[in-house]
LOPA-142586 format. One record per residue (C-alpha): x, y, z. Coordinates in steps of 0.05 Angstrom, whole numbers, plus 32768, in hexadecimal, padded with zeros to 4 digits. Layout:
BEGIN
XYZ...
This chain:
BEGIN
84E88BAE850384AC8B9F853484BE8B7E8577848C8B4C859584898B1F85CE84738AD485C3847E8A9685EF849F8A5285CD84A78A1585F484E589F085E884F389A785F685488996860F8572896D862D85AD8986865E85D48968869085D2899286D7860A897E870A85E3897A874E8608897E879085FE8937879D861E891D87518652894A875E865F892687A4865F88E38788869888F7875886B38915878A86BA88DA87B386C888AD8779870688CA8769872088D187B8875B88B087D6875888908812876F88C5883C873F88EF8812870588CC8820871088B98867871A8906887E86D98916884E86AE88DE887A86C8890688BA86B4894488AA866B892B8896866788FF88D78672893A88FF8644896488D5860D893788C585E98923890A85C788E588E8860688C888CA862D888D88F78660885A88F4864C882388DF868887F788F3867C880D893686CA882C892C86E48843897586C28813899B8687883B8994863E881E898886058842896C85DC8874898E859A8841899885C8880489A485F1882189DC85EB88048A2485E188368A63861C88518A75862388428ABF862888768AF6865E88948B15867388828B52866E88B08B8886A388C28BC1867F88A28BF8867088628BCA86BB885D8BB686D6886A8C0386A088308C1586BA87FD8BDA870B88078BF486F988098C3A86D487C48C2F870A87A78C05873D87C08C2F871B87928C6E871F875D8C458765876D8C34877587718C7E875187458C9D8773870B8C6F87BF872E8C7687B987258CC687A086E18CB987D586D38C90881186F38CC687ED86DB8D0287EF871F8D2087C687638D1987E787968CF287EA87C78D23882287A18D4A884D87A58D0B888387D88D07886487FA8D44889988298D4F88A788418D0888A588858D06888D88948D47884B88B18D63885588F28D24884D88BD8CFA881B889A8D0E87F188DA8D1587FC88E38CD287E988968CB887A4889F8CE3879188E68CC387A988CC8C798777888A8C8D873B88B98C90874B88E18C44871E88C78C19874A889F8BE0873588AC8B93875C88898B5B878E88C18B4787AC88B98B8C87B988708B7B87D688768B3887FD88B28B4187D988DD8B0F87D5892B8B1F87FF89548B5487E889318B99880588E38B9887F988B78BD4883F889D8BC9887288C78BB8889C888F8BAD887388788B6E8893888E8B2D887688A98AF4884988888AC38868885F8A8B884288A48A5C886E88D68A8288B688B18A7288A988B28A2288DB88DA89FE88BB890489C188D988F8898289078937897D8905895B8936893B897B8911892889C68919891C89B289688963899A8965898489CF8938895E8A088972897589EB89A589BA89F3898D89A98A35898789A58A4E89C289DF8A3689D98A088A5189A989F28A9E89AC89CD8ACD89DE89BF8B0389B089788B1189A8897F8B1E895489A68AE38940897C8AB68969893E8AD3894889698ACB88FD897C8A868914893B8A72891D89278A8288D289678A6488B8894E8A2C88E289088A2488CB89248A308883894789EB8886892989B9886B891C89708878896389578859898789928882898D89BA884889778A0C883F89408A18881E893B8A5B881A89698A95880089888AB48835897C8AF5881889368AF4881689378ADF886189628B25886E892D8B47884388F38B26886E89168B3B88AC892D8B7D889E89768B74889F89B58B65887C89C78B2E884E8A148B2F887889E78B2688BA89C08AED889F8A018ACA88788A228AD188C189E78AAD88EF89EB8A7F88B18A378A6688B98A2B8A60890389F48A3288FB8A178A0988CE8A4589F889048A0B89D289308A048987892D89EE896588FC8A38897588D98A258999888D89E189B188A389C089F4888689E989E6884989D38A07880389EB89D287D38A15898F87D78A5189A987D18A4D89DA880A8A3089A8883D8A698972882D8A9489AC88318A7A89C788808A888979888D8ACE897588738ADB89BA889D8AC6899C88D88AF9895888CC8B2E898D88BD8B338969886D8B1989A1884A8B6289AB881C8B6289C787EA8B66898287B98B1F897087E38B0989BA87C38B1A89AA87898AFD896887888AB5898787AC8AB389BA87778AAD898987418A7B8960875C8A5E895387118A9C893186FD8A97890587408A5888EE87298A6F88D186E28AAD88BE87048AD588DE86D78B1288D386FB8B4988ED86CE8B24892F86CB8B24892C87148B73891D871F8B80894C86F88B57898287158B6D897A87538BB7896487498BBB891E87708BC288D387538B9B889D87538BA8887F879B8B9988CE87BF8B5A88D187898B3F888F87A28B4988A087EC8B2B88E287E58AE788C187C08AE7889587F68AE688CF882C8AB788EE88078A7988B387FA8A8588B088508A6588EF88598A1C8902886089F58920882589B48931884A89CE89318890897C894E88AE896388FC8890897E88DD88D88947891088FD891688EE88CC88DC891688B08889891488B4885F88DF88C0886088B08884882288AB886688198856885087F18843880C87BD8827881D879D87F187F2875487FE87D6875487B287B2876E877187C5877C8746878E878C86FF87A5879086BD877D8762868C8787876486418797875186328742878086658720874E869F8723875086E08748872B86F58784872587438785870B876487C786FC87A387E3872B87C1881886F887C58851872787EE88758729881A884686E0882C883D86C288518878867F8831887F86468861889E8605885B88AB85C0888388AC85A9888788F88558887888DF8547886E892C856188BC8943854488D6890184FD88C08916850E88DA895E85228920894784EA8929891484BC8921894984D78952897084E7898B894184AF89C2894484CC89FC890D84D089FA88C3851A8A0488C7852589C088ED8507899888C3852289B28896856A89A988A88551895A88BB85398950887D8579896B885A859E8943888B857889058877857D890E882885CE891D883A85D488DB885685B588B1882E85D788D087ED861788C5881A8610887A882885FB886D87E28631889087C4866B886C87EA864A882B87DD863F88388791868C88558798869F881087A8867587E28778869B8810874186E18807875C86D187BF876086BA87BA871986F387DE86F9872787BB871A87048779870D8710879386C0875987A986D78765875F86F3874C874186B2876C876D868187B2875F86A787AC871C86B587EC870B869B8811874186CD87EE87258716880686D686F4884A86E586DF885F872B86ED8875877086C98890874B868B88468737867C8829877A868C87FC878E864F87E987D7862C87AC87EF86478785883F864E874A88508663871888478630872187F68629870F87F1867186D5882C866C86B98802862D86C287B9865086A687D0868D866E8803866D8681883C868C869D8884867586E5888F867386D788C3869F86CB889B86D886F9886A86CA872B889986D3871088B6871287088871872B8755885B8726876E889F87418794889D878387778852878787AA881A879187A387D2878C87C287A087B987E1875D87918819872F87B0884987508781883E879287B7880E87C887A9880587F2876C87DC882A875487A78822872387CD884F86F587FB881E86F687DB87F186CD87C8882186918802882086668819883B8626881A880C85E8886487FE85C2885687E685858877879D857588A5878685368873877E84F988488741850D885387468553881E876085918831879C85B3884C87AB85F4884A87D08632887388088641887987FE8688888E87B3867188BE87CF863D88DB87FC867D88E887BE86A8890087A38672893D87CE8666894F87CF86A78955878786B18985878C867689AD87C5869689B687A486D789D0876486B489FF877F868B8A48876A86968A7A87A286AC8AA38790866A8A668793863C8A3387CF864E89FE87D5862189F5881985FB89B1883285E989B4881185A089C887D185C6898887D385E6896687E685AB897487A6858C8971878385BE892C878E85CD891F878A858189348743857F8908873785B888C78755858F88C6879F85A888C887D2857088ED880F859189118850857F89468869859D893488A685C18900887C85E7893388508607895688858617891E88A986408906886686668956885A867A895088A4868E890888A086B68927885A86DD896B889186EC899B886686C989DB888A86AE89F08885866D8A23884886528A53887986518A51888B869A8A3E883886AE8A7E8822868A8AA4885686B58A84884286F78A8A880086F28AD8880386DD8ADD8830871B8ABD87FE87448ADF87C5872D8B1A87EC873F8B0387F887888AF487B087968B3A87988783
């Protein structure tokens, strides 16, 4: 078989993902957190890129008045010595005398040596407010900055203890990793044997630096489970019998309330059963929540959605939520000018392209949030009018084929996106629900609706009359809603709603309570 070599010229299409496509979808799918921090870092990397809400009180380069000069020592000793004339010149008016003849003895002739040499120091503003180590009066207190407490954590706390309670050098340094093991609900996170493995000694060591940090305050802290922490609690109140074992060790059965299983486990009658419940829903389950935990981060709205005067809705943008920038054209020109090598103008002109591709991108980012929640708005009228009970099935592709768009990007445009209504605020995600079909000749309906559903049932159920899962069933069959079984079951189970078999037994229990 010969081999030759010819030349064919082919005609294609192919789609090629350039840096700047990839960083609109990039941004298109961002949070607001996401997108915020992302603006940042190209503000601080991007010389021609500004704010264009003028954020920090700041104003653009070219717009920016001349900042004045500083004032120097001789100009600031002229301004108080002037203002101080004035100041004294309309006190002795005032008294009728000269200051001098005031309190002339005070002191003594030390004293006033001292006043005349402390007249000629030259006085600055940090000897007025009391800022830094040299105040003109050391009577003046510390500023308001000084006297704020810090909010104190719970492994600051739990150290703290610490060192009070042992000197020794190795069950300080194994305290501290039981300490930072805890968790933000005061529980142990971490096997203690893998902590002795990490530190190169014994389990027994570790288990012993363990039991003496669960006696620091908060009571039942460094726990491993439930029942231990309610157990270092009831040690410490001197009620840990051994009915209250029993009764901790079965903390399953407390949960259904099975109460005869529970008398009879742990050999007492109703009236000792009932006070011993009662002891036991007063302690703390997560006693590291009263230290609190990290900053909570809020949702943040991306879309109003507001009724209008005529029955329609208004849908805006979330200004605060889109970081506006702004190409500096006006220090472009300036530094073009300037640059002599290939290299910067290069970099400028990269710089330039960056931009631009960056404003256009956040502003084409918010035209398409605004059209697909305009869709949203439409599609779910019903649910912004009259609530969850009207909320409709919707996915993806019936927005992507209203609006024109792939599904693609309709699904990167509802993403960590939330929208504002008076109802509170919801993601877009939200909205897209699963269809359950109706009874024959009926429209279908909304899982999430179906969901809501249910549990208005539940919670109106009398304690005499709880509803099983076939109750439901046809229940919501007589309403129109064609569903199995099995799928009430899961929603009751997703909303964390026991079973009619464990309702009937609470409510009898707390029927009992209340009489």
């Amino acid at each position: 078989m010969a081999l030759m070599h010819r030349l064919e010229l082919r005609q294609g299409q192919s789609l090629v993902m350039t840096p700047q496509l990839l960083q609109a979808i990039k941004l298109l799918q961002f949070s607001h957190n996401e997108l915020v921090a992302y603006v940042e870092a190209e503000l601080e990397r991007n010389p021609l890129l500004e704010r264009a809400d003028g954020a920090d009180g700041e104003r653009p380069a070219e717009m920016a008045e001349p900042a004045p000069e500083p004032a120097s020592a001789d100009d600031e000793r002229q301004w108080f010595k002037d203002e101080l004339a004035v100041s004294r010149d309309t006190i002795e008016a005032g008294l009728g005398t000269r200051l001098d003849n005031v309190f002339q003895d005070e002191g003594g002739a030390k004293a006033r040596e001292v006043r005349a040499a402390e007249d000629q120091l030259p006085v600055s503003s940090s000897l007025w407010s009391g800022s830094g180590h040299g105040s003109f009066d050391d009577d003046e207190g510390p500023s308001l900055e000084a006297t704020l407490a810090a909010d104190l954590s719970l492994h600051d706390h739990l150290e703290a203890q610490l060192l009070v309670a042992t000197s020794d050098p190795a069950e300080r340094l194994i305290g501290r990793h039981l300490i930072d093991a805890v968790d933000e609900t005061g529980y142990l996170a971490e096997d203690t044997a893998a902590i002795a493995a990490r530190l190169g000694t014994t389990n027994e060591r570790v288990e012993e630096v363990l039991a003496l940090v669960q006696t620091f305050e908060p009571s039942g802290i460094a726990a491993r489970s439930l029942a231990e922490c309610l157990a270092i609690q009831l040690k410490e109140q001197d009620r840990f019998d051994p009915a209250m074992q029993a009764l901790v060790a079965h903390l399953p059965l407390v949960a259904r309330r099975d109460l005869a299983a529970l008398k009879r486990l742990c050999g007492v009658d109703d009236e000792d059963l009932t006070d011993m419940l009662a002891e036991l829903r007063r302690l703390d389950p997560k006693p590291g929540r009263a230290f609190g935990s990290g900053v909570a981060q809020t949702l943040v709205p991306d879309v109003f959605v507001r009724e209008a005067a005529d029955g329609s809705w208004l849908i805006e943008l979330n200004e605060a939520a889109l970081p506006r920038v702004l190409v500096n054209q006006t220090y472009h020109a300036r530094v073009s000018r300037d640059a002599r090598s290939e290299a910067d103008k290069t970099f400028i002109a990269d710089c330039l392209q960056t931009a631009n591709w960056l404003t256009r991108s956040l502003e084409q980012r918010a035209r398409t949030i605004l059209k697909v929640t305009s869709e949203i708005v439409r599609q779910q009228d019903g649910f912004f009018a009259h609530g969850i009970e009207h909320l409709r099935p919707l996915n993806l592709k019936a927005v992507a084929d209203a609006i024109g768009m792939h599904e693609s990007t309709v699904s990167r445009v509802t993403s960590n996106k939330s929208i504002g209504t008076r109802r509170g605020v919801f993601e877009m995600k939200y909205f897209f629900s699963a269809a359950i079909s109706g009874t024959p000749g009926g429209e279908a309906h909304a899982a999430e609706a179906v969901r809501h559903r249910i549990k208005q049932m539940i919670d109106a159920e009398p304690p005499d009359d709880v509803l099983s899962d076939d109750a439901i069933v046809q229940k919501l069959q007589c309403a129109g809603i064609d569903i199995a079984r099995r799928t009430v079951a899961k929603y009751r189970e997703s909303l964390r709603i026991p079973s009619s078999v464990e309702r009937r037994r609470q409510k009898r229990a707390q029927g009992r309570d209340t009489q």
